[in-house]
N, C-alpha and C positions, 0 to 999 in steps of 0.2 A: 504494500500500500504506500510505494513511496513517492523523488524526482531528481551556445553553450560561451563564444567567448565572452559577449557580454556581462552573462551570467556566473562566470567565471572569475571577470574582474568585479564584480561588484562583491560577487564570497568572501575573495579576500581582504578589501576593501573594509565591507563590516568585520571580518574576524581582528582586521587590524586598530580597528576606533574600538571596539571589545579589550583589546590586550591593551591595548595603550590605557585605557581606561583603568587597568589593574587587576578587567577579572581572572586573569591568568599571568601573564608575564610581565603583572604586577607585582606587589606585596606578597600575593596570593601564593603566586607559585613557588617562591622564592623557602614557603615554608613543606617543611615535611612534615612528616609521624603524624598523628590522631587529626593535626587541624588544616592541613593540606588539603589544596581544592584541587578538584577535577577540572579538569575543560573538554568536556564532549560534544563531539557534531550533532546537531539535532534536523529535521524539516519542521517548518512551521505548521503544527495543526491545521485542519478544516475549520474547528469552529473553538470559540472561548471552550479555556478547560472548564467543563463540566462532567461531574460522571454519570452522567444519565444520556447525556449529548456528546459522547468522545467514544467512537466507536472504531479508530483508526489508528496508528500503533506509534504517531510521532505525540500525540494527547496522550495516547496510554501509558507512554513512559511518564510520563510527569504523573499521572495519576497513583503509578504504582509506588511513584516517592511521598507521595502526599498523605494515602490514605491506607490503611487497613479495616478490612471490613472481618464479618464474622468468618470466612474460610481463608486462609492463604495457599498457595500450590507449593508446595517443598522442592525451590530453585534446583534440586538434584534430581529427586523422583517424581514430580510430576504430582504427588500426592496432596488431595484438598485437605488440609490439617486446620482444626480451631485455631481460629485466632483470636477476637473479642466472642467470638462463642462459648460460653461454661460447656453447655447442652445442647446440642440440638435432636429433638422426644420424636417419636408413632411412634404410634401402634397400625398403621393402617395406608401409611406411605401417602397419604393425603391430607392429614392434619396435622400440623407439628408445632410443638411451644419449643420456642427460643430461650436460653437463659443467658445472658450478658456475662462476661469474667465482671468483678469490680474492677477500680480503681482509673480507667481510663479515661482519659477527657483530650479536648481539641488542642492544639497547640494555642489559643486563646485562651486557655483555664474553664472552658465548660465543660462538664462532665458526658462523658457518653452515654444517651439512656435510649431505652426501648423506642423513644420518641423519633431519637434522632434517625433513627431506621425507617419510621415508619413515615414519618413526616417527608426521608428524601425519596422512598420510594413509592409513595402515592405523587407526589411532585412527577416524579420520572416517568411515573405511567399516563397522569392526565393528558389528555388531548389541549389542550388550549397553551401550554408548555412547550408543545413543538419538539421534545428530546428524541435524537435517533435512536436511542435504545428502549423506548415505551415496549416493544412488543418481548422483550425480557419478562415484563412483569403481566403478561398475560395470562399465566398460567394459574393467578393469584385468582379466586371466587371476589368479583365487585370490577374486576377489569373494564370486563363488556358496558357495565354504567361511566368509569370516565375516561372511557374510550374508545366508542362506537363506533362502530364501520362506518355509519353516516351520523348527519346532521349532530347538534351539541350534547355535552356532556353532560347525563343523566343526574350525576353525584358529583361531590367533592373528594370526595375518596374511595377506598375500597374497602367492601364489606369484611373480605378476607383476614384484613390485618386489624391486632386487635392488641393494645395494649392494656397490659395487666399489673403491672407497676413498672418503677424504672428498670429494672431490672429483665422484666418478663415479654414477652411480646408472644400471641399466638399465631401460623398462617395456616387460612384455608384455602388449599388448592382447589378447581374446578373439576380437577380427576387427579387420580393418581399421578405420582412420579414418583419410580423409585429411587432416581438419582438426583432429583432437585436440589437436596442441600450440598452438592458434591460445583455445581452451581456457580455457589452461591462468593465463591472468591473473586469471582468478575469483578470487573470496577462499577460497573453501572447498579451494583448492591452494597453500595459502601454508605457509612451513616452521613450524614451534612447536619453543622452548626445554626443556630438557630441566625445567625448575619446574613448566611445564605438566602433567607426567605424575608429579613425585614431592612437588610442594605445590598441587594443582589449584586447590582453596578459597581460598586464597592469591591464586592468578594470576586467578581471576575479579575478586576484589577488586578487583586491580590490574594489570591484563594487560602484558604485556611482548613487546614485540615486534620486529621488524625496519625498520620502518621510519621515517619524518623526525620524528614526533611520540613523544612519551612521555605515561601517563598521570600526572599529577599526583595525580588525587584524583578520585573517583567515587562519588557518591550518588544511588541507584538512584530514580529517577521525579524526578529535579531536574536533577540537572547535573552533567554531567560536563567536567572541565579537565585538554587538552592542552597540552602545552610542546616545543618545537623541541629536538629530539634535535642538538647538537654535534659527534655522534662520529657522524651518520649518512652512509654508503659515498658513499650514491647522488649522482647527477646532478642529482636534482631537489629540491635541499637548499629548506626553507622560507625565505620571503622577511619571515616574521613572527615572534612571540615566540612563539606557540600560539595557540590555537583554547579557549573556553568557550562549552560547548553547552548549551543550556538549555532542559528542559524545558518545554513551549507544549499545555496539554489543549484551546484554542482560538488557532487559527492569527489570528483577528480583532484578538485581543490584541497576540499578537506584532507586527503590522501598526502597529499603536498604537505599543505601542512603539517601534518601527523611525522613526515618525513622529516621535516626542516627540526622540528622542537616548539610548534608553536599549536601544539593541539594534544592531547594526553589521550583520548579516546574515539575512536570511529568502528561504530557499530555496522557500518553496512561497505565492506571490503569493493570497488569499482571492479568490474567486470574487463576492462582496461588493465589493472594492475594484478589480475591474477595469476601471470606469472612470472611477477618481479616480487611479489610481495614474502613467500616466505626468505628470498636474500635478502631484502630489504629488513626482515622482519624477526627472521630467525622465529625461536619457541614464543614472541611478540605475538603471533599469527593466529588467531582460532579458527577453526572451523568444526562444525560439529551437526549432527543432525539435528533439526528444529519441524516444528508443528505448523509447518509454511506449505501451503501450496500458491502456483501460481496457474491462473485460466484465465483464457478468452470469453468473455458473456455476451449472450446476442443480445441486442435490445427487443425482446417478446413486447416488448410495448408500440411497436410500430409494426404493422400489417405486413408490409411487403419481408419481414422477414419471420414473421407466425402464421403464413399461410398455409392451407393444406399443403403437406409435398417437400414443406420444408424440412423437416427433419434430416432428411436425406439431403441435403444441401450442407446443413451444420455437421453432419456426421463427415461428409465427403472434405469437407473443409477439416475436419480434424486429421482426416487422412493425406491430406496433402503437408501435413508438417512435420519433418524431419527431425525429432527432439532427438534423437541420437545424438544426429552430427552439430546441431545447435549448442547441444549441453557441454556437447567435447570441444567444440572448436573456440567457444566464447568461456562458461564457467569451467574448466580447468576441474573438474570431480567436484565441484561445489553446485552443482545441481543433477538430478535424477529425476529422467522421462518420467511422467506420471503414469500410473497404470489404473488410478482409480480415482476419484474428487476427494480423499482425507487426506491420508499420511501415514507411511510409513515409522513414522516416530510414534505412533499411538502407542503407548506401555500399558496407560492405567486398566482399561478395558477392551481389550484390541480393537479389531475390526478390523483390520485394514485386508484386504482382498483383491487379486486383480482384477475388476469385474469391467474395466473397458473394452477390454482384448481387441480384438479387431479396430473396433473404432479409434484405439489411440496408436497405431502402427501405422508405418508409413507407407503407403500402397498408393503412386500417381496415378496408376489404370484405373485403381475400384475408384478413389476420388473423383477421378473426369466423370465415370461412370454416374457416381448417384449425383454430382449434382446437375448433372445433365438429363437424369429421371425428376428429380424433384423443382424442376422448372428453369436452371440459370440462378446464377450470383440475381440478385437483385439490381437492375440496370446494368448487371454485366460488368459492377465492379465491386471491389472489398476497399473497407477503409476503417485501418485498427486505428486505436486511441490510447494513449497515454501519454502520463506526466512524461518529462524527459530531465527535473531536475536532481534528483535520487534514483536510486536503486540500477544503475547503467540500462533503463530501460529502453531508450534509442537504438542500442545494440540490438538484444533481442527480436525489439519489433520489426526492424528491416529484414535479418534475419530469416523470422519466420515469413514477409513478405518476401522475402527471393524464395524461400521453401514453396513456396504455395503460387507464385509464378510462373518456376521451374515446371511444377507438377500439373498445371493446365496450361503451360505452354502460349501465355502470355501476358502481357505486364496488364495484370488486373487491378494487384495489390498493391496499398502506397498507406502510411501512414500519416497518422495527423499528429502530430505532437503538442502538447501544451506545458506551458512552459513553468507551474509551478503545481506542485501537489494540490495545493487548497481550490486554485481554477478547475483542476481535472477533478477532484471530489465536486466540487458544485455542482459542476457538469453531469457531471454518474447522478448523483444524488437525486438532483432535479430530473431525470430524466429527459434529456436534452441529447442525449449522442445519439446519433443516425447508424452507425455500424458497428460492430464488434468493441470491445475495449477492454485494456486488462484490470484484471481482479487479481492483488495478491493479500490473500487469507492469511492472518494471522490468528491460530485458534485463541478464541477468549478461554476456553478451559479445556485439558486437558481428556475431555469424551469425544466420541465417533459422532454423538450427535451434533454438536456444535458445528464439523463440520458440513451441517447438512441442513438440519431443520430452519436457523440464522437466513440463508443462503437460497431456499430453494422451496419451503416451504409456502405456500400462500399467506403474505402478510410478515414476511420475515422479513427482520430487521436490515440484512442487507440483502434483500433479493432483489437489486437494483435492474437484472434484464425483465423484472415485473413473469419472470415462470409462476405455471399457476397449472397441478394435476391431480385430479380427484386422488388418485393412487398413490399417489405418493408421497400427499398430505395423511391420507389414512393410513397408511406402513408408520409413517413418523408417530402419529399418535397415538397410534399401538404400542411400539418399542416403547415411549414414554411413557405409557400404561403399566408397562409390564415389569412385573418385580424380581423376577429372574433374570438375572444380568445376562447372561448367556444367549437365550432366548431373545431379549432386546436388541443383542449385539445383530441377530440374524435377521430382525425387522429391518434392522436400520441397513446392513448390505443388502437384502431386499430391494429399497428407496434408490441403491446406486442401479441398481437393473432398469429402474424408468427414467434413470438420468441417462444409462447408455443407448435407450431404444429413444431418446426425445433429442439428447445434446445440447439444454441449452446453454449450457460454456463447454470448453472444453479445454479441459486437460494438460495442462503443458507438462509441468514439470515442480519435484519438489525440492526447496529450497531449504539449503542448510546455512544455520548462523552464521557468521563471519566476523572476524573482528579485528585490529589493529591495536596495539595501547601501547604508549611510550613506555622511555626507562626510570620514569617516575613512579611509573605504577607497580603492583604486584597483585596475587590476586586476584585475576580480573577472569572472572565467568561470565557466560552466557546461561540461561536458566531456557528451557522448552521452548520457548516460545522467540530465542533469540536474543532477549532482552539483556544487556546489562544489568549484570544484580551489583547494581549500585552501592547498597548499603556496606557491601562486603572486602569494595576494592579498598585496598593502603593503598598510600603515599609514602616514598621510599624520603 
C-alpha cells in the first residue's frame, strides 16, 4: 500500500530542513543508549491518524506506537496475546464480557475504562463519522441501527456494547465468531480519550494516546516526531528516546540516504537497490517472510468490465503475466509468485493452499484464448494504476505491462502513474479509477480471514473493485460461524474457489519484509506484518 526527479529533489530537500532542524543530525543523534532517537523513512498517510479511519500501513505504523488496545500480536509469533485485556469470557462464542487489566491510562493522565472502548468504537462504527474501518464493527448486535445500508442512522450507538463499570464492558455479537477476540489487536479496536470527542481538531493535530510513544510535533506531508512515553503501563516499555518519521515521495532517496549517514531506518528496501544492498549493507539487510500480498483489482464498479463474459477476460489477463521472470528479474528472492489471495506466512491458523492453479501460471495461448471468448480488453486497451512514490512500484507495473503485451502480441498495456500515495488512495477509495490498479494487503491480523472477508466480501472495508457474490459472502459467514477452527479454515479456502472461477484481482505475488538500518542501530526487527517493532530497537 505504498509510492521521480522532481520528487527526488524535493525528498531530500525536506529530509535536509528535518536534520538541520535537529530531528536527527541534531542534538538528537549525536546521543546514544536508552535516549537516542531514530530517524525513519515514513509515506505520508491517506487520511488524519485516526484508528477507526487508518486502514493503510504508512497511518498504521504511527498507530501501533501510539496505542495498545485489549489484544497485541506477539512481534515473533504472530500470537493475539492480552494486553489491557484481564479476561476476555463465553460461553457461547457470541456473547463475551471484557474485563480491563487496572492501572492504565492515556499518556494525558486519564484513566483507561470500559468507556473508553466503547465510546471509540460506537464513534468508529457510526455512519455520519465517515471512518474507513466502520465495517470492522459490524459484527457487533446495534450495527445495522448506526449504520444502515441506506438513508440515516437509526441510533446513536450500538445495542451490542454495554458497559458494566469501569472496568467491565459486555459485546453482543449478531452471530457467532469463534475467533473475534483473536480480532481484536487491530488498531481500528483501540480505546480513545475523552479530547478525542470534545477537542477533535485538537487531537488530530496532536493525537494522544495509550501507548509507549507520544507525539511531539507533526507536520502533515514531512514529518512526524515520536518520544518515549515515561509513564507508559505496559510490558513493552521503549528501549529508545522516540522515533522521527520522515517523509520519503521516493523510497530511492531515502536508500541514499540511509547510505550517506543521514537516515537510521528504511522499512521498504527499493527494488532498484536489491542487488547492491546486502554489500552495501552486510547482516544491516533484512528480509524475511511477511503477511503481504500484492494484486491487481478490476474496478467491478464500472460495467464495461463486470459484464457477462468477463471473467474470462480477468482470468486470461492473469495469465498473460509472467510473475516468474518478474519476481526474478526485478525483486532478487524478495518476492514469491502468488498461488492463492492470502499468504504463505499464515502460522496462527493456516490456510494457505494453492487454489489459483491454472489461473495464476503463465500460458500466452490460453490468455489470447479467453479473453478473446469473453469479448476483448475493454476498448481494446488495459491501463494499470499506481502510486509511483514508494514501494518501487513503477518497476513492477511496466513490467507486468510488457508481460501482458508480449503475450497478446501488442502494445495494449500502458500504465498510469500517480505521483503520491495519498492521491492514489483517494483515487481507489472514491472509486474513480477506470482500469485495473494495484492492491498491496497488509494483513491487519494475523487469520486467513482477514485476508478475504476485508477485501472481497460485500460491504468490506476494503473491497474497493466494489466485488459482490452471493457464495462467497455465504462461505465467509459460515467459517465465521463456525467454532471448529479447522473446519472454518476449509470454509474460508472454499471462498478462494469463487475468487478463482470470478478473478476479480489477481494475484501477483507475495511480499516479504525488507529493511535497511544504520550503525547506530541494533536490534532492529520486523514483526509479521513487516513493520518495524519500534519499541525494541537500541541506539548504539
Amino acid at each position: 500500500m505504498r509510492r521521480a526527479a522532481t520528487h527526488a529533489r524535493w525528498a531530500v530537500g525536506a529530509v535536509a530542513a528535518v536534520l538541520a532542524a535537529g530531528g536527527c543530525a541534531g542534538g538528537a543523534r549525536g546521543v546514544g543508549g536508552p535516549d537516542g532517537i531514530i530517524s525513519s523513512s515514513w509515506g505520508d498517510p491517506q487520511n488524519p491518524i485516526e484508528p477507526a479511519n487508518t486502514n493503510e500501513v504508512q497511518g498504521g505504523k504511527v498507530l501501533d506506537m501510539l496505542f495498545r488496545g485489549l489484544k497485541r500480536y506477539d512481534p515473533e509469533t504472530g500470537e493475539a496475546r492480552d494486553m489491557l485485556a484481564e479476561r476476555i469470557e463465553t460461553t457461547d462464542s457470541r456473547n463475551f464480557t471484557i474485563t480491563l487489566r487496572p492501572g492504565w491510562s492515556f499518556s494525558n493522565g486519564e484513566p483507561v475504562t470500559a468507556r473508553s472502548f466503547t465510546d471509540a468504537w460506537n464513534y468508529g462504527a457510526h455512519i455520519d463519522n465517515k471512518q474507513a474501518n466502520a465495517p470492522f464493527f459490524s459484527d457487533i448486535a446495534g450495527y445495522e441501527d448506526v449504520h444502515p445500508a441506506s438513508g440515516p442512522a437509526r441510533a446513536k450507538t450500538m445495542r451490542g456494547l454495554v458497559v458494566k463499570d469501569d472496568r467491565t464492558f459486555t459485546v453482543a455479537l449478531r452471530d457467532t465468531f469463534s475467533t473475534w477476540p483473536e480480532t481484536l489487536g487491530y488498531q481500528a479496536f483501540v480505546p480513545l480519550p475523552r479530547v478525542f470527542f470534545t477537542d477533535h481538531d485538537a487531537w488530530l493535530t496532536r493525537p494522544v494516546g495509550n501507548g509507549p510513544y507520544t507525539v511531539e510535533s507533526y507536520t502533515r506531508g514531512s514529518n512526524m516526531k515520536l518520544r518515549r512515553w515515561d509513564g507508559y503501563p505496559g510490558g513493552d516499555k521503549p528501549r529508545n528516546g522516540g522515533v522521527d518519521l520522515v517523509v520519503y515521495t521516493d523510497n530511492n532517496s531515502a536508500y541514499t540516504d540511509l547510505i550517506s549517514g543521514h537516515l537510521d531506518l528504511l522499512d521498504d528496501v527499493p527494488a532498484q537497490q536489491l542487488r547492491n544492498v546486502k554489500g552495501d549493507l552486510g547482516d544491516r539487510y533484512i528480509n524475511q517472510p511477511a503477511l503481504i500480498i500484492q494484486t491487481l483489482v478490476f474496478p467491478l464498479y464500472r460495467p464495461e468490465w463486470n459484464r457477462p463474459g468477463m471473467e474470462k477476460v480477468r482470468r486470461g489477463l492473469s495469465m498473460a503475466i509472467d510473475r516468474e521472470e518478474i519476481t526474478r528479474q526485478i525483486y532478487q528472492g524478495t518476492r514469491t509468485p502468488a498461488k492463492d489471495w492470502t499468504s504463505p506466512a499464515l502460522t496462527r491458523d493456516g490456510g494457505y493452499q494453492e487454489v489459483c492453479g491454472d489461473a495464476c501460471r503463465y500460458d500466452p495461448a490460453a490468455a489470447r484464448r479467453l479473453i478473446e471468448e469473453g469479448g476483448g480488453l475493454p476498448g481494446g486497451r488495459l491501463t494499470l494504476t499506481s502510486n509511483v512514490d514508494t514501494g518501487s512500484h513503477r518497476a513492477w507495473m511496466d513490467a507486468v505491462c510488457n508481460s501482458v503485451n508480449n503475450a497478446l502480441r501488442g502494445t495494449v498495456c500502458t500504465v498510469n502513474p500517480i505521483g503520491t500515495f495519498a492521491d492514489f488512495r483517494n483515487q481507489q477509495t472514491q472509486a474513480r479509477l477506470t482500469g485495473p490498479f494495484r492492491s498491496g494487503w497488509q494483513a491487519d491480523y494475523p487469520l486467513i480471514q482477514n485476508f478475504l472477508e476485508p477485501l472481497y466480501h460485500s460491504g468490506g472495508s476494503s473491497n474497493y473493485g466494489k466485488f459482490r457474490d452471493k457464495d462467497f459472502d455465504g462461505l465467509v459467514d459460515k467459517a465465521n460461524r463456525e467454532t471448529d477452527q479447522p473446519r472454518a479454515v476449509q470454509d474460508f479456502q472454499a471462498t478462494q474457489r469463487v475468487l478463482a472461477a470470478r478473478m476479480p484481482a489477481i494475484p501477483l505475488w507475495y511480499q516479504n519484509g525488507s529493511a535497511g538500518y544504520s550503525e547506530r542501530l541494533y536490534d532492529v526487527t520486523l514483526n509479521q506484518f513487516s513493520v518495524p517493532v519500534y519499541d525494541r530497537i537500541k541506539v548504539r
